[in-house]
PyMOL Python script that loads the backbone (N, CA, C, O; Angstrom):
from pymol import cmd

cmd.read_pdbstr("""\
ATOM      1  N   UNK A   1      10.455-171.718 100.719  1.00  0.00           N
ATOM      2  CA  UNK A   1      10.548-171.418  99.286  1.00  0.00           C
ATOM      3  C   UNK A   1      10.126-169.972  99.027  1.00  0.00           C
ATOM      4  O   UNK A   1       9.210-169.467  99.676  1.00  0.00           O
ATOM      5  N   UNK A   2      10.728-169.369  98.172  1.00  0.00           N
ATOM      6  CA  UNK A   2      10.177-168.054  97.754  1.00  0.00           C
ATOM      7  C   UNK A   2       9.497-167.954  96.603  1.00  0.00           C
ATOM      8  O   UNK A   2       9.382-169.026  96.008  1.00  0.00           O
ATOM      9  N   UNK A   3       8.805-166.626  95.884  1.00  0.00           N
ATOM     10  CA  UNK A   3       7.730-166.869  94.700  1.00  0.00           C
ATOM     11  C   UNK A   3       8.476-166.086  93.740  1.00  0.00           C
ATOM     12  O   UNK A   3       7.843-165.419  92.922  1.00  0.00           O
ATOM     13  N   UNK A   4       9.678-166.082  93.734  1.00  0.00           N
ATOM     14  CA  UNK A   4      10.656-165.559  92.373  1.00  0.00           C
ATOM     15  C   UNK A   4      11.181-166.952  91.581  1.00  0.00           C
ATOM     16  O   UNK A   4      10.587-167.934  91.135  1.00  0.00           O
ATOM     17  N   UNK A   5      12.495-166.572  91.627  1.00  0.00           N
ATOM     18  CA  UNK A   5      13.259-167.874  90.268  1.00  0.00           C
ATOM     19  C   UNK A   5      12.992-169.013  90.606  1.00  0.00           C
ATOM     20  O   UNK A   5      12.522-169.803  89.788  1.00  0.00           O
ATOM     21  N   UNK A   6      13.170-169.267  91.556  1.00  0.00           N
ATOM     22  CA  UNK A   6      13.336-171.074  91.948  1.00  0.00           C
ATOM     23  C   UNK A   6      12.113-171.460  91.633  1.00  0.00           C
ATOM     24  O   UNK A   6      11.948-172.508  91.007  1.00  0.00           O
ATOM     25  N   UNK A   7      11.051-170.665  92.021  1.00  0.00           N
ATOM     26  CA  UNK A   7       9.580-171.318  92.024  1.00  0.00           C
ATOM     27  C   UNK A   7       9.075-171.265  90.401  1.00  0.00           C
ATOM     28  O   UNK A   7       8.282-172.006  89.820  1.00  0.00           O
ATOM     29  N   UNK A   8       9.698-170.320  89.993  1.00  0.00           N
ATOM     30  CA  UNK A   8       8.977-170.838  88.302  1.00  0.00           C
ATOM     31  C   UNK A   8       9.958-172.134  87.671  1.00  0.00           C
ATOM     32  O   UNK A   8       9.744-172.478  86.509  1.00  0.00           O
ATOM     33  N   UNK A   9      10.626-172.570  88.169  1.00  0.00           N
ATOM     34  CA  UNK A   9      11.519-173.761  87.698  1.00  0.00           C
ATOM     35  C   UNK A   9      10.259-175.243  87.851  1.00  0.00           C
ATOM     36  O   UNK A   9      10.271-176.338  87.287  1.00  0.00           O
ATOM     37  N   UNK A  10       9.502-174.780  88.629  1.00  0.00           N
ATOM     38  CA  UNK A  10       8.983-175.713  88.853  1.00  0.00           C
ATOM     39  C   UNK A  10       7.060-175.998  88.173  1.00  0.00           C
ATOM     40  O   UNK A  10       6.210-176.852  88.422  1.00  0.00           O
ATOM     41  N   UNK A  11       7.092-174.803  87.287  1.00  0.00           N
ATOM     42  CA  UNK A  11       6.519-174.789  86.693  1.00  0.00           C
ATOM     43  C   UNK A  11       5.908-175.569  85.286  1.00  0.00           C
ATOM     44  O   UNK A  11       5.834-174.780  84.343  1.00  0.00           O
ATOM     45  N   UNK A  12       5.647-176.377  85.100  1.00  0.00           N
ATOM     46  CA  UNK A  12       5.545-177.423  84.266  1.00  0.00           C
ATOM     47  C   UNK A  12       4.305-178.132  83.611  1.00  0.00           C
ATOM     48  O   UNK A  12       4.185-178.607  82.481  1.00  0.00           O
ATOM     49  N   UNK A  13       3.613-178.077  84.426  1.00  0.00           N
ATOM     50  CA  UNK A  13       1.814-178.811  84.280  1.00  0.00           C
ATOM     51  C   UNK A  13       0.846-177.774  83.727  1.00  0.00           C
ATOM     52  O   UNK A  13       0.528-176.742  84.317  1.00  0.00           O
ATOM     53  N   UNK A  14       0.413-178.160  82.534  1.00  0.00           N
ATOM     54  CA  UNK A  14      -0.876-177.168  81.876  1.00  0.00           C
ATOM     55  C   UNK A  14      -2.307-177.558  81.980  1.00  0.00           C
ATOM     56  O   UNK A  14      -2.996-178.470  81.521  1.00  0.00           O
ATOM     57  N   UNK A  15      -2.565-176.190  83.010  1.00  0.00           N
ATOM     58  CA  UNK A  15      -3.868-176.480  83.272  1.00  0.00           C
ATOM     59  C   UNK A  15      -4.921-176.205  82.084  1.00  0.00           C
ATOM     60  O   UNK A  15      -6.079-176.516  82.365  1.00  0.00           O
ATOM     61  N   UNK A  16      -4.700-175.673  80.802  1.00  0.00           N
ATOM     62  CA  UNK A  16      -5.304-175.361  79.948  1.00  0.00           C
ATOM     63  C   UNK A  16      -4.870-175.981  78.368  1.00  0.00           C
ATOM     64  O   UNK A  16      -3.803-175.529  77.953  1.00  0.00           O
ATOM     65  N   UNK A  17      -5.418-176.735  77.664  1.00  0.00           N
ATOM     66  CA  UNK A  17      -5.336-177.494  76.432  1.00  0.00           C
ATOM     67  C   UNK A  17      -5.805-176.238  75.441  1.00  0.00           C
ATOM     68  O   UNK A  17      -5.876-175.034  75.684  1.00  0.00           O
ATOM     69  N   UNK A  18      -6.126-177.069  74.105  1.00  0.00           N
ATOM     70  CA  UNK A  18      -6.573-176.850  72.720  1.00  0.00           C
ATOM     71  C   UNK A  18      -7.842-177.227  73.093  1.00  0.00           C
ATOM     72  O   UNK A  18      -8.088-178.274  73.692  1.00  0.00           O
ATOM     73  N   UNK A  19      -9.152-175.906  72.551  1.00  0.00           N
ATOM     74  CA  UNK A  19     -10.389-176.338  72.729  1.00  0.00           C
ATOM     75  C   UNK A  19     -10.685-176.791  71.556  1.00  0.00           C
ATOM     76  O   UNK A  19     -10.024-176.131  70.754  1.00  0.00           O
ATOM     77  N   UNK A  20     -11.440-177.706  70.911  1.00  0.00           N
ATOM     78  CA  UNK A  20     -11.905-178.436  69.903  1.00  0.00           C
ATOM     79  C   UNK A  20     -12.885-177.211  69.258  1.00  0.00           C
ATOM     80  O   UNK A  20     -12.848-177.090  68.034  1.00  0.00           O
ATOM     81  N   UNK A  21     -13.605-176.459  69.895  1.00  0.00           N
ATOM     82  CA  UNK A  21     -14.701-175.730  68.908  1.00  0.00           C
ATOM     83  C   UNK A  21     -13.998-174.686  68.552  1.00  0.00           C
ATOM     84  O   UNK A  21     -13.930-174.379  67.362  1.00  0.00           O
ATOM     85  N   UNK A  22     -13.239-173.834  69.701  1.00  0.00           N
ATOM     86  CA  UNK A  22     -12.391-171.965  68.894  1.00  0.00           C
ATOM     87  C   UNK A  22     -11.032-172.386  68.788  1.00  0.00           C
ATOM     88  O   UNK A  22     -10.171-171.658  68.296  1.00  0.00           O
ATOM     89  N   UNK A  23     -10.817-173.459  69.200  1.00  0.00           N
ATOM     90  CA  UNK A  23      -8.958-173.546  68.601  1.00  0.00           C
ATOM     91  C   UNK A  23      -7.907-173.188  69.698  1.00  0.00           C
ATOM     92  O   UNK A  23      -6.700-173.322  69.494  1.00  0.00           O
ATOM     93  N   UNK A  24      -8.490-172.670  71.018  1.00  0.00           N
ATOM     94  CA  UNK A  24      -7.406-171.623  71.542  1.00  0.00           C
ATOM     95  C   UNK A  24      -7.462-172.582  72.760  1.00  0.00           C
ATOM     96  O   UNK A  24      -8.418-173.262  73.134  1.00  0.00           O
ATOM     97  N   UNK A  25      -6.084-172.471  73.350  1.00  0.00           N
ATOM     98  CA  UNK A  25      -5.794-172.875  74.637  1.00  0.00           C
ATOM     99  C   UNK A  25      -6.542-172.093  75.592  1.00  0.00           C
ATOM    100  O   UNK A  25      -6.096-171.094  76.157  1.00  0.00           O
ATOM    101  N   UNK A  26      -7.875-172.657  75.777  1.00  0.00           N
ATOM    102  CA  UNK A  26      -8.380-171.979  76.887  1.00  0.00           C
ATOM    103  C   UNK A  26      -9.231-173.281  77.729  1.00  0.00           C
ATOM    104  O   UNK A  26      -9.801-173.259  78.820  1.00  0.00           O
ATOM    105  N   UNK A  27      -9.071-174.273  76.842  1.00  0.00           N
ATOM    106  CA  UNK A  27     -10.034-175.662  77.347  1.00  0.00           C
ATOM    107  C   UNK A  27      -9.280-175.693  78.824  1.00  0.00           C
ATOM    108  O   UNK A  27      -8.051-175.633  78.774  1.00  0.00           O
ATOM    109  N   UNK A  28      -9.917-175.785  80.182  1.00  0.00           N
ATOM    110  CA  UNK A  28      -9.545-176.229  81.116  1.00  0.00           C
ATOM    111  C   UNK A  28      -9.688-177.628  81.584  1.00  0.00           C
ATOM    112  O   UNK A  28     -10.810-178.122  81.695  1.00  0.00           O
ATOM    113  N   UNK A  29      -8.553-178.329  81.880  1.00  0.00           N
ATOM    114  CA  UNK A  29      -8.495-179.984  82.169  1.00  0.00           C
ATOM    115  C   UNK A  29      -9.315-180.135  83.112  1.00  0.00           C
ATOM    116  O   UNK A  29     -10.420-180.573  82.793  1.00  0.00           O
ATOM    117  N   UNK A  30      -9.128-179.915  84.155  1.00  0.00           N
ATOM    118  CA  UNK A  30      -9.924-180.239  85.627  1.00  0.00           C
ATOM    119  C   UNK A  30     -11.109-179.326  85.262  1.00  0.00           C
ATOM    120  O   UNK A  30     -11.968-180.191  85.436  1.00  0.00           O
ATOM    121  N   UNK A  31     -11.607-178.564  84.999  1.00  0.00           N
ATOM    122  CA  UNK A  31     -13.017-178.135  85.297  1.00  0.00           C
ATOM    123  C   UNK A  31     -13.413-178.345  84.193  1.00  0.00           C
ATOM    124  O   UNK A  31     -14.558-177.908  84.309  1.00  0.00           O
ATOM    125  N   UNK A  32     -13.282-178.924  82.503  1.00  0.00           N
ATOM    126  CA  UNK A  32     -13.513-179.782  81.469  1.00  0.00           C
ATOM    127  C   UNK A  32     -14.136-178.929  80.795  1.00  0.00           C
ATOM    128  O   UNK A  32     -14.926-179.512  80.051  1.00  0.00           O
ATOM    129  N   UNK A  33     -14.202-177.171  80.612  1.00  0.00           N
ATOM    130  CA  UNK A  33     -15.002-175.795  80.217  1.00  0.00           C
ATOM    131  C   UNK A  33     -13.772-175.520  79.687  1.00  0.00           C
ATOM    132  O   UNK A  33     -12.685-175.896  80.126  1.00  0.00           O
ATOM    133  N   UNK A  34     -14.094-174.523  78.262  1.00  0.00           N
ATOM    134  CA  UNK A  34     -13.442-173.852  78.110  1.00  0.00           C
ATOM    135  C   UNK A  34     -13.671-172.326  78.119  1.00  0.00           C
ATOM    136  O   UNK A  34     -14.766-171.818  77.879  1.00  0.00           O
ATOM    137  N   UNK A  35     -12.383-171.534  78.460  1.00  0.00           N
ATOM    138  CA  UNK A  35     -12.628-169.794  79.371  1.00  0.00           C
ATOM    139  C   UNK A  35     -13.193-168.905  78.058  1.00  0.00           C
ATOM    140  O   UNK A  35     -13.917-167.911  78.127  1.00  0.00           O
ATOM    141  N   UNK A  36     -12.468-169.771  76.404  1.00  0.00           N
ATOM    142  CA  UNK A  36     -13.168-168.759  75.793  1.00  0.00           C
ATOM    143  C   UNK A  36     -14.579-168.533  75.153  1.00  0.00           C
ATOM    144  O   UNK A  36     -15.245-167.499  75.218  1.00  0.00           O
ATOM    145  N   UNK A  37     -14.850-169.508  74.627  1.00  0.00           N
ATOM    146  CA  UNK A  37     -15.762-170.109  74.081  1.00  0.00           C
ATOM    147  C   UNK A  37     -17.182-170.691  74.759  1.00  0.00           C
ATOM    148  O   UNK A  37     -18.335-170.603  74.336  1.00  0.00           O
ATOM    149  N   UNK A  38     -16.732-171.227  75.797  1.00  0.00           N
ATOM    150  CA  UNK A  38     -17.737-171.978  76.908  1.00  0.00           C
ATOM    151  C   UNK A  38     -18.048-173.237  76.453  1.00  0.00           C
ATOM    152  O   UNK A  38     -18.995-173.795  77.007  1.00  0.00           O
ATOM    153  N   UNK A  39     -17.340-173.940  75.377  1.00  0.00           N
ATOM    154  CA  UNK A  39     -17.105-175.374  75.275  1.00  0.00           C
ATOM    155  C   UNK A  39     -17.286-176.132  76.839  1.00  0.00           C
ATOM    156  O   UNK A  39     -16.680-175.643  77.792  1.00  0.00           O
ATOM    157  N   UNK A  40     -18.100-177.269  77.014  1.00  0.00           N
ATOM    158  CA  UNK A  40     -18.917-177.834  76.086  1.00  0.00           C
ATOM    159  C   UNK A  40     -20.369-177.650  75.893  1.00  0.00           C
ATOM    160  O   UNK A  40     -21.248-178.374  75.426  1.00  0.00           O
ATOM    161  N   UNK A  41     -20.345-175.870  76.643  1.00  0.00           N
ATOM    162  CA  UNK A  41     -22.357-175.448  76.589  1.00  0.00           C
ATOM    163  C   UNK A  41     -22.240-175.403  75.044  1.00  0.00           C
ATOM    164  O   UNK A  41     -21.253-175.424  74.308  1.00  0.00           O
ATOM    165  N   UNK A  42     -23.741-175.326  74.760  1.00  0.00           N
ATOM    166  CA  UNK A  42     -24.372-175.272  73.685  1.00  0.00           C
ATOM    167  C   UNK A  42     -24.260-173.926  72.994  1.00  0.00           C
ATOM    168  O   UNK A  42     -24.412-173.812  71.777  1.00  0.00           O
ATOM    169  N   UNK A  43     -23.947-172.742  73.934  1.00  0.00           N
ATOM    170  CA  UNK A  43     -24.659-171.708  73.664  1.00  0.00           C
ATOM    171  C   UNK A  43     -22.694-170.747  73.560  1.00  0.00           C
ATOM    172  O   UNK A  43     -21.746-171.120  74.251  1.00  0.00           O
ATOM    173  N   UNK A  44     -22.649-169.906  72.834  1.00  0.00           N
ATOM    174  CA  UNK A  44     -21.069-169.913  72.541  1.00  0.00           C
ATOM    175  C   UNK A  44     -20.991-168.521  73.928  1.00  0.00           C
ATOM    176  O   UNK A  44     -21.991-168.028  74.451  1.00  0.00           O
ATOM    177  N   UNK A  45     -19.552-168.151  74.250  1.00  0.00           N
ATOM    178  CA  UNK A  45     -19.710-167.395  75.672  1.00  0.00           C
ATOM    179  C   UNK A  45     -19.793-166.192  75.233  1.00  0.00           C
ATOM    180  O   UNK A  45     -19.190-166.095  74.164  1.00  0.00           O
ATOM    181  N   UNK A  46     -20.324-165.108  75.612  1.00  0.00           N
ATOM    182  CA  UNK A  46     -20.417-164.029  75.562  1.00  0.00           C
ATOM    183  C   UNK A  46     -21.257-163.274  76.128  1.00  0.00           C
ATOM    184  O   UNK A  46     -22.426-163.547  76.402  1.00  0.00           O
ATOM    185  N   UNK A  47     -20.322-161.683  76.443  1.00  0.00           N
ATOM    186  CA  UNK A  47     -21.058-160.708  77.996  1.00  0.00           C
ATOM    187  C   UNK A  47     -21.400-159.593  77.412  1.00  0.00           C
ATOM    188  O   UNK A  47     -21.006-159.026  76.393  1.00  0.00           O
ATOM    189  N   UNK A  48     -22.089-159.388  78.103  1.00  0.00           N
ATOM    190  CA  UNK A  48     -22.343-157.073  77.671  1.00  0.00           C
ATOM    191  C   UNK A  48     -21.100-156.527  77.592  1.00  0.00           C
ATOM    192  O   UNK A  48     -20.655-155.962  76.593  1.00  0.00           O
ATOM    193  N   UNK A  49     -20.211-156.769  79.203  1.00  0.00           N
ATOM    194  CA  UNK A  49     -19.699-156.241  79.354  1.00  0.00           C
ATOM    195  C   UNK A  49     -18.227-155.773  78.138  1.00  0.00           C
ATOM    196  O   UNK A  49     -17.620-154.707  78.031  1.00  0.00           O
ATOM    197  N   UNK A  50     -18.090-156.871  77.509  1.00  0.00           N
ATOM    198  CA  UNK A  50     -16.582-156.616  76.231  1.00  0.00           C
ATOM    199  C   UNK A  50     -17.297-156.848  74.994  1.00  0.00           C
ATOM    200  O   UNK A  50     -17.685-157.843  74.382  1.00  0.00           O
ATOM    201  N   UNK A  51     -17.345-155.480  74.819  1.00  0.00           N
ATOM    202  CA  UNK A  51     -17.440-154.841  73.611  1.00  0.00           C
ATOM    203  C   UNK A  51     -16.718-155.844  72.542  1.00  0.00           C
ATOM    204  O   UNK A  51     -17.131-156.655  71.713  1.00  0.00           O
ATOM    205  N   UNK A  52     -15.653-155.464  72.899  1.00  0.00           N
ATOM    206  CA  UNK A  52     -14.845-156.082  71.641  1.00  0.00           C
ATOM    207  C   UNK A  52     -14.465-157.293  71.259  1.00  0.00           C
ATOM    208  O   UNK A  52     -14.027-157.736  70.197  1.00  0.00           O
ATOM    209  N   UNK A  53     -14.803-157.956  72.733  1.00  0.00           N
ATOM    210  CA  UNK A  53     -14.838-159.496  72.925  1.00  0.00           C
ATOM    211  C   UNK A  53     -16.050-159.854  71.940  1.00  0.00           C
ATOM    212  O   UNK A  53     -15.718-160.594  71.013  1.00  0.00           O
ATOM    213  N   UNK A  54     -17.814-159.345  71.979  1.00  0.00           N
ATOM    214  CA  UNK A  54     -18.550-159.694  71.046  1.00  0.00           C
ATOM    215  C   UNK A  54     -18.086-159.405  69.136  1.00  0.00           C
ATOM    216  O   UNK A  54     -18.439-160.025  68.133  1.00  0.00           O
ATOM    217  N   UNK A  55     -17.119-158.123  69.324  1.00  0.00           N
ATOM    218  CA  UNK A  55     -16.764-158.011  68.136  1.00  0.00           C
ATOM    219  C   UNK A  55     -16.450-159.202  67.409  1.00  0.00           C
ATOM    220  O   UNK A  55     -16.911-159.782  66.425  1.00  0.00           O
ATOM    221  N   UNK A  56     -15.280-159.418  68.418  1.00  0.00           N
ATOM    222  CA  UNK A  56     -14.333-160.904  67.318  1.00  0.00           C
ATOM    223  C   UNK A  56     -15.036-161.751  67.127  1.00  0.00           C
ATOM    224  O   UNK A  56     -14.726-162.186  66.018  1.00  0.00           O
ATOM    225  N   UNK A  57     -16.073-162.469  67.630  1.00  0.00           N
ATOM    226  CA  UNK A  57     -16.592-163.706  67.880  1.00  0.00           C
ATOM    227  C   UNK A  57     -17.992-163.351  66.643  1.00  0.00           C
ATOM    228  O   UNK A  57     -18.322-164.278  65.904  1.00  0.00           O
ATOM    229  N   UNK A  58     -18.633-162.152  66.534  1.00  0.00           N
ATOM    230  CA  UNK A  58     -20.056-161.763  65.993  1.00  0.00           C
ATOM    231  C   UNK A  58     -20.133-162.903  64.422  1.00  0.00           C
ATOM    232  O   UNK A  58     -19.353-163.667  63.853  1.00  0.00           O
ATOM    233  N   UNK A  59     -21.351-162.499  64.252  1.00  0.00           N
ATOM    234  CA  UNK A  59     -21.386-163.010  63.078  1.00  0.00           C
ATOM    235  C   UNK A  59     -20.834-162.118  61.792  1.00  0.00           C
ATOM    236  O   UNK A  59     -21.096-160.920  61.677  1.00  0.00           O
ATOM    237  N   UNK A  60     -19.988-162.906  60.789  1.00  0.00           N
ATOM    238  CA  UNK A  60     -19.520-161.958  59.983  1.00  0.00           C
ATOM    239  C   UNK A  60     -17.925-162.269  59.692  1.00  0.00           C
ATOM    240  O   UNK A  60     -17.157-162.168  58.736  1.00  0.00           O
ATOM    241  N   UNK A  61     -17.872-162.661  60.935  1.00  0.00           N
ATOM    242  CA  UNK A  61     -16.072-162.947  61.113  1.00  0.00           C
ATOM    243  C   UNK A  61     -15.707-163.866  60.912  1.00  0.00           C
ATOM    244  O   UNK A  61     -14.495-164.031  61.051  1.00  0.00           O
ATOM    245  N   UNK A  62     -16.587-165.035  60.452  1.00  0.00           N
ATOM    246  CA  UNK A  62     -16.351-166.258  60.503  1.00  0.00           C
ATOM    247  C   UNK A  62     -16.164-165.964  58.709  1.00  0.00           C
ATOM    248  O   UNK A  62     -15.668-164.999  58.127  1.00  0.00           O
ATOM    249  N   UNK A  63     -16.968-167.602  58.009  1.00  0.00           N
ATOM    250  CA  UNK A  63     -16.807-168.038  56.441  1.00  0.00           C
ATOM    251  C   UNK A  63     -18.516-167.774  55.968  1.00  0.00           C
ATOM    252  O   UNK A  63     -19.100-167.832  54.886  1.00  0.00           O
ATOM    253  N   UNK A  64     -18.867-167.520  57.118  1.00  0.00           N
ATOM    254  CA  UNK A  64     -20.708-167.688  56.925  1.00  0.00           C
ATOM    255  C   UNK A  64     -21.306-168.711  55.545  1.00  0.00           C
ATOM    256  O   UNK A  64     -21.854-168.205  54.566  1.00  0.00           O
ATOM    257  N   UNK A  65     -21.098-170.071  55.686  1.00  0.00           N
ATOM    258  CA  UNK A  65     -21.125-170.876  54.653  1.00  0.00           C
ATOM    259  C   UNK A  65     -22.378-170.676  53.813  1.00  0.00           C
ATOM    260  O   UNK A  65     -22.465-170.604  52.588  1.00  0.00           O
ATOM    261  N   UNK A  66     -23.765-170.568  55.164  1.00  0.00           N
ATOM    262  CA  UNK A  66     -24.913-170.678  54.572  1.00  0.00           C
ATOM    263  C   UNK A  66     -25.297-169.203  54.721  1.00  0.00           C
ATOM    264  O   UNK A  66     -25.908-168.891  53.699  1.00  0.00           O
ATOM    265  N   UNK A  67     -25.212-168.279  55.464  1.00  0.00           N
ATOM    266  CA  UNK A  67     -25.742-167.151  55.622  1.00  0.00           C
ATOM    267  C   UNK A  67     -26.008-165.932  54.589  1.00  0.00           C
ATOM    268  O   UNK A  67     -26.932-165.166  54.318  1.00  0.00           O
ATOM    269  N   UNK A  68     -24.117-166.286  53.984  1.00  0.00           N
ATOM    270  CA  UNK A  68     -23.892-165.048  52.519  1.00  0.00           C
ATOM    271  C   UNK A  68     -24.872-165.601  51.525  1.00  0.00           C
ATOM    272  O   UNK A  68     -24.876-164.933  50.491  1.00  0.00           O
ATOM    273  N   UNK A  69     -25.788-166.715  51.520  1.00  0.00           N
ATOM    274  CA  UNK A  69     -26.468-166.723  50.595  1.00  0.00           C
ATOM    275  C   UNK A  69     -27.642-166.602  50.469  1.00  0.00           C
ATOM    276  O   UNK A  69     -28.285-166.827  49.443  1.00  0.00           O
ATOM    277  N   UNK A  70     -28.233-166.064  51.976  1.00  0.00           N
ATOM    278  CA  UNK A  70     -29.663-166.004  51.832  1.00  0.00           C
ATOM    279  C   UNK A  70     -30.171-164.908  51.905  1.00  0.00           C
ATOM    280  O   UNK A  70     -31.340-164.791  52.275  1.00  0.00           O
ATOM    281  N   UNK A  71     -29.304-163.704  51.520  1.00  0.00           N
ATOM    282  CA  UNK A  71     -30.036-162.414  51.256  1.00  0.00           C
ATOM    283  C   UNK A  71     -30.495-162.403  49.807  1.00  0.00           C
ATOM    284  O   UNK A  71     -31.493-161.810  49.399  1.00  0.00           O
ATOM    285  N   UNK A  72     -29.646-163.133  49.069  1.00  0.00           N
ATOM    286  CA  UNK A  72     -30.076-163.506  47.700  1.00  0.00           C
ATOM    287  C   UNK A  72     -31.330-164.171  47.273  1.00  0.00           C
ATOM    288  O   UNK A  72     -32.265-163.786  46.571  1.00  0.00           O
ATOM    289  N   UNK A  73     -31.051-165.432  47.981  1.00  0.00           N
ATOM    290  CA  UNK A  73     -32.231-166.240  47.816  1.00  0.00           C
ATOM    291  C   UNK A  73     -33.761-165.733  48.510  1.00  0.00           C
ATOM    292  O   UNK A  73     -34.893-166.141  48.249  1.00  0.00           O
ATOM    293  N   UNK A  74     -33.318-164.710  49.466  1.00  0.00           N
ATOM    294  CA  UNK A  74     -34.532-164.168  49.802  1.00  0.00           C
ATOM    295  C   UNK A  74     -35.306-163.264  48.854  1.00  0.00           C
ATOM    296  O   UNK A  74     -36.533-163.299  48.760  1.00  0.00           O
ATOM    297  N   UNK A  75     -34.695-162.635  48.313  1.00  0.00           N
ATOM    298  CA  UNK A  75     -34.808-160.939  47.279  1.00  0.00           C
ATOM    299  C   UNK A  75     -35.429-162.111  46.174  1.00  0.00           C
ATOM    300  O   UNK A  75     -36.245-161.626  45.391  1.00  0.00           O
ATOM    301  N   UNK A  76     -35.192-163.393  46.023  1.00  0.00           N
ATOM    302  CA  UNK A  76     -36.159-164.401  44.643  1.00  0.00           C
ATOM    303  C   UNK A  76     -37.249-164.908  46.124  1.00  0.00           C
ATOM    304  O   UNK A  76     -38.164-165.705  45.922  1.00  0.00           O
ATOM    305  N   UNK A  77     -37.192-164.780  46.441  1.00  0.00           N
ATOM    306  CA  UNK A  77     -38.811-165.498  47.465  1.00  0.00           C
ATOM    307  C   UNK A  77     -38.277-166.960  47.413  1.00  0.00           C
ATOM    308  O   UNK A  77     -39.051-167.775  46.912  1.00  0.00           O
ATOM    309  N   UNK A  78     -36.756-167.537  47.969  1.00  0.00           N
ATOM    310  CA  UNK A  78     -36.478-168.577  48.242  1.00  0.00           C
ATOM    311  C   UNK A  78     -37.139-170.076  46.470  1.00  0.00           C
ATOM    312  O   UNK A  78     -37.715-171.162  46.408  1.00  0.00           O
ATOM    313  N   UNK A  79     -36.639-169.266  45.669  1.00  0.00           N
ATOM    314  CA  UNK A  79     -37.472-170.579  44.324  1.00  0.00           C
ATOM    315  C   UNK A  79     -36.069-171.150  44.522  1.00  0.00           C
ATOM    316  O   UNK A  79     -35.016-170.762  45.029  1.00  0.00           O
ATOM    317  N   UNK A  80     -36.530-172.274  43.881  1.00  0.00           N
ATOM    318  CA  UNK A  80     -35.569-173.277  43.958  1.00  0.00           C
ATOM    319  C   UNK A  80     -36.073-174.547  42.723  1.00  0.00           C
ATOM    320  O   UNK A  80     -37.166-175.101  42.606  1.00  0.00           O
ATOM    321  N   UNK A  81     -34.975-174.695  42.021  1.00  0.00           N
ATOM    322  CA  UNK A  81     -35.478-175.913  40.833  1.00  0.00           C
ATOM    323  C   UNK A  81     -35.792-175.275  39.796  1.00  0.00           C
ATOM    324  O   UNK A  81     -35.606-176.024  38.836  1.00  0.00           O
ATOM    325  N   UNK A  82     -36.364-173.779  39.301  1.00  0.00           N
ATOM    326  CA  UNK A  82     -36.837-173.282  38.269  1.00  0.00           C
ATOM    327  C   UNK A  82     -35.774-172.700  37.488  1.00  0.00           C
ATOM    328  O   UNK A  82     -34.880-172.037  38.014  1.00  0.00           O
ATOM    329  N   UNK A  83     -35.841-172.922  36.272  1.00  0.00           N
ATOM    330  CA  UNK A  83     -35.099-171.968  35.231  1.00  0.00           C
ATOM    331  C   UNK A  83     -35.519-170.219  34.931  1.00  0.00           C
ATOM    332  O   UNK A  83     -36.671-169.846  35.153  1.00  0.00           O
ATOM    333  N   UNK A  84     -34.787-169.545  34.574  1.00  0.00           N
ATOM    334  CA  UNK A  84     -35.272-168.372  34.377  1.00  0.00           C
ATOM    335  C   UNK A  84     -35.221-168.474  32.456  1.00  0.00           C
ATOM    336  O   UNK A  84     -34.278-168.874  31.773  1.00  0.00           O
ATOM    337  N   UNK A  85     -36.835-167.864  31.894  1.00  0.00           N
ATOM    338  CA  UNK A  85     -37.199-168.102  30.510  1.00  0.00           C
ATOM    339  C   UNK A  85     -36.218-166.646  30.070  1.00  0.00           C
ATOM    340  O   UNK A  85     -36.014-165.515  30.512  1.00  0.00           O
ATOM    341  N   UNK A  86     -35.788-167.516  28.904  1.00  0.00           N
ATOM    342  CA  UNK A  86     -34.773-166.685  28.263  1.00  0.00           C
ATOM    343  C   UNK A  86     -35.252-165.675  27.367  1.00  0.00           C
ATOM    344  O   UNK A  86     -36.012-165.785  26.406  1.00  0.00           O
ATOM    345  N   UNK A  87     -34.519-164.400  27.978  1.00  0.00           N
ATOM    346  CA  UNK A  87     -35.893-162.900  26.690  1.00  0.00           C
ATOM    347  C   UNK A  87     -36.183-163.177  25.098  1.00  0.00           C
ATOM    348  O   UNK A  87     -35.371-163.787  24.403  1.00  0.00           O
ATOM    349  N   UNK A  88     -37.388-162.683  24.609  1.00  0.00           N
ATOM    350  CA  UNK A  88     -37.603-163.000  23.133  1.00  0.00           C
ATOM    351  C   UNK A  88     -36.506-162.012  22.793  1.00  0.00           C
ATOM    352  O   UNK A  88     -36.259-160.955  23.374  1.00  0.00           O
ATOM    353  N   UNK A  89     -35.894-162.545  21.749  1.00  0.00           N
ATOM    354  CA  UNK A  89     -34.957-161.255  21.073  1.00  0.00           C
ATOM    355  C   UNK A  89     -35.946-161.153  19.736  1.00  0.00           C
ATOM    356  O   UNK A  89     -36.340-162.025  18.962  1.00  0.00           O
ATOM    357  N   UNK A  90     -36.230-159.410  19.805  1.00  0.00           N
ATOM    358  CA  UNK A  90     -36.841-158.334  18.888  1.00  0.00           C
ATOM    359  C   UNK A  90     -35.952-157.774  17.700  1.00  0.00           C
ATOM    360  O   UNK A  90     -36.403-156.913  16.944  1.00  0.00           O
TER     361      UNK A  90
END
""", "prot")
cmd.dss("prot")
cmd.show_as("cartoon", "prot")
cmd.util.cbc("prot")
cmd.orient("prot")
């Protein structure tokens, strides 16, 4: 057999799925990891070495559900439940 046309005909079996946590075909079947993410560690993947790889992934890029709101709630010292008293009008 040679490693030109004939042999990609026979190409067919995906060693890589849909990962459940980043979305991307990188989940590997047989070794049950995925290449981008590092599904199913705890800890999400990322190196020194790609720059830009930490870019995409950083915080910021996402919806930050809880995050965009706690620079706010910090700048009030985290109150919670209180009304703010409405000014005397002079």
């Amino acid at each position: 057999m040679t490693k030109g046309t004939q042999a990609f005909g026979k190409r067919h079996t995906k060693s890589h799925t849909l990962c459940r946590r980043c979305g991307r075909r990188s989940f590997h079947n047989q070794k049950k990891t995925c290449s981008q993410c590092g599904y199913p560690a705890a800890r999400l993947r990322h190196y020194e070495w790609s720059e830009k790889g930490k870019r995409r992934k950083t915080t910021g890029t996402g919806r930050m559900r809880y995050l965009k709101h706690v620079t706010r709630r910090f700048k009030n010292g985290f109150r919670e439940g209180s009304t703010t008293k409405k000014p005397a009008s002079a």
